[in-house]
Every structure is written in C-alpha cells, then in structure tokens.
N, C-alpha and C positions, 0 to 999 in steps of 0.2 A: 906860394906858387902852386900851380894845380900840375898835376899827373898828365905828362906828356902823351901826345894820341898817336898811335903808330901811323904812318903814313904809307901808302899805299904809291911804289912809286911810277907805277905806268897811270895812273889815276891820276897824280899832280903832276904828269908832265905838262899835260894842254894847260892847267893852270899856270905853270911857272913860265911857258911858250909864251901865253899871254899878257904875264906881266913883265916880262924882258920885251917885249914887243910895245907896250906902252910905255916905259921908261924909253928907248929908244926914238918912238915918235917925239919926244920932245926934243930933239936931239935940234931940229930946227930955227932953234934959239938960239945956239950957242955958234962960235965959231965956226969955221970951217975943222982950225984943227981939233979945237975939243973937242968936236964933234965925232972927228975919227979916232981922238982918244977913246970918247966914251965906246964908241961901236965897235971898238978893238978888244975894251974889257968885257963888254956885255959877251961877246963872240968867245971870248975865253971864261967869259961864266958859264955861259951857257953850255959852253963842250966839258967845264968842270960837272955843272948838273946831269948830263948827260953820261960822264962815265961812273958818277957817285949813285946814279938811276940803275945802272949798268952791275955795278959792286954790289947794291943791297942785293939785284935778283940775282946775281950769281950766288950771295952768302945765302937767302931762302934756298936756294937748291941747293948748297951743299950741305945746309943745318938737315931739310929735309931727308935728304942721302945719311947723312949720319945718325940719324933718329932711325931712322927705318933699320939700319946696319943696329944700333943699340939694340933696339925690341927682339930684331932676329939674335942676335950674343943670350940675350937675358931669356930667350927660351931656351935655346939649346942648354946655356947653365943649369936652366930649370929640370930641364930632361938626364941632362947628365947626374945630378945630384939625384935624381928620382933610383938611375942605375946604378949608382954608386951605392945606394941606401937597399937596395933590391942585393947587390952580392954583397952587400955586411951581411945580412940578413942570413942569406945561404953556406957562407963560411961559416956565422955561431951556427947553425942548424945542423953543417958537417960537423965541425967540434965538438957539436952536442952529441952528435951519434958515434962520433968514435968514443969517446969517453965513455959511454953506455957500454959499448961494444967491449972498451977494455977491463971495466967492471965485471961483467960477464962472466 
C-alpha cells in the first residue's frame, strides 16, 4: 500500500459535490421510492462530508494555535534558563568574594 496523500479539504469539495451529484443523476432508473432512498443518503452523506470538511479545518486551526502557543513556551523557557544560568553565575561570583573577604 503507498503512503496516504493529505487532502486538502476545500479543494475536494467541488470534487466530492461532483461525484454525489453523478451518482444521483442515475437515480432515474430506479424506483420512485429507491430513488428517494438513495437521495435521502446521498443528502446525509453529503452533510457528513460537509461537517468532516468542517472538523479537519477547524483541527488545522487549532493544531496551528497550538504550535504557535509551543514555539512562544519553548522561547520563553529558553530565555528563562538563559536567566536562571545568568544569577548561578552571580551567586558563585558573591560567594566567591565573600570567601576572599573572609580570608582576609
């Protein structure tokens, strides 16, 4: 099996529009009431496709929202460790001079 292709899903809508819409034209054939079976599911596929269209872009925007929110965390940590390592630094540096001071 090959490696799934991300779908783009305001891209595949007019695609998927059009093949519900061709499935449908055949509808002609059958019945009356199969007919409105099938046009009954097609109607409830297509509002499934429709909210699953709905859910990927809301999940892209809120993966995006959370990445952006990561990158800003993972500087601030960055920056804060920078300060953290800045007064280590100046506490051994006081230590170091009192010590001197108390040899003295």
């Amino acid at each position: 099996m090959g490696v799934p292709i991300p779908v783009d899903p305001v891209r595949a809508r007019p695609y998927i529009e059009k093949q519900i819409s061709a499935v449908g034209g055949n509808n002609e054939a059958n019945n009356s009431n199969g007919a409105r079976m099938e046009e009954m599911d097609l109607k409830r596929l297509e509002q499934r496709v429709d909210e699953l269209i709905d859910a990927v872009s809301q999940l892209k925007t809120e993966n995006k929202t959370l990445r952006e929110g990561n990158a800003s965390l993972e500087t601030e940590r960055t920056r804060l460790l920078e300060n953290t390592e800045q007064a280590r630094s100046r506490v051994q540096a006081m230590i170091h001079r009192l010590r001197s001071m108390e040899n003295d």
